[in-house]
C-alpha positions in Angstrom: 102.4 88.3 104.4 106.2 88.0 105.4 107.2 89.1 102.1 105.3 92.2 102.0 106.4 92.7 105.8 110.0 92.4 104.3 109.4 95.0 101.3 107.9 97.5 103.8 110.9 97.7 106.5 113.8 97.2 103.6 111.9 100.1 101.7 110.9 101.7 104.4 114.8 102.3 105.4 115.6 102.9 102.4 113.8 105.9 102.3 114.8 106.6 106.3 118.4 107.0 104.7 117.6 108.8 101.4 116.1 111.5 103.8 118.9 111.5 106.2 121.5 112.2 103.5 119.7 115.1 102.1 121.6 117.9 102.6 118.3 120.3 102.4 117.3 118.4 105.8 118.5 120.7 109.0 121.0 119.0 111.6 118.1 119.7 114.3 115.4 118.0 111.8 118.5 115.5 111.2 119.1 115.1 114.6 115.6 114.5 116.0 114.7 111.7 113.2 118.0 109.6 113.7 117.4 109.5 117.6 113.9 109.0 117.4 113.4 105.1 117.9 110.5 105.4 116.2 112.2 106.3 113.0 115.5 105.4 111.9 115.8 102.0 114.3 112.2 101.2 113.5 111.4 97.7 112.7 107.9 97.1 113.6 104.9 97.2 111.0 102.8 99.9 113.4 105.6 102.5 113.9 106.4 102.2 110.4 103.1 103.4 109.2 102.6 105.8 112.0 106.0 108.0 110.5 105.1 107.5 107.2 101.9 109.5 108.5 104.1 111.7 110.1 106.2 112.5 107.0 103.0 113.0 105.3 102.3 116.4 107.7 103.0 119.7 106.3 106.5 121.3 107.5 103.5 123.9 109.8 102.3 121.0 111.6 105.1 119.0 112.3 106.8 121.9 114.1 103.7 123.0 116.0 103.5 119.7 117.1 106.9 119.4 118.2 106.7 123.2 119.9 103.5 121.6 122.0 105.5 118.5 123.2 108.6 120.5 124.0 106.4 122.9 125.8 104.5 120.2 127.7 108.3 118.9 128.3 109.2 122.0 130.4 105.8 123.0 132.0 105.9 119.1 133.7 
């Protein structure tokens, strides 16, 4: 189980920083993942899986779902 726990995160980053790099990837996209805790510091087997389901969400979904929170944000 450790093992596999170990292939996940050191693939898992891997990936984190091959999408990071891309120069197709906007500094506002850019920014958000490398602040988000839940993304470029992640180390835990949960959070890992939940943004690999989030990378899995059409470009559409992922910004109407960052449009709600910000909205949500500012109407609190």
């Amino acid at each position: 189980m450790e093992e596999n726990l170990n292939y996940l995160q050191k693939s898992y980053h891997q990936r984190i920083m091959d999408i990071l790099e891309d120069p197709k990837l906007s500094y506002p996209e850019r920014e958000f993942y490398a602040e988000s805790p839940n993304w470029y510091t992640n180390n835990q087997f949960t959070n890992i899986i939940d943004t690999l389901i989030w990378l899995s969400y059409s470009d559409e979904i992922k910004t109407n779902t960052l449009d709600e929170e910000l909205q949500d944000y500012f109407d609190s």
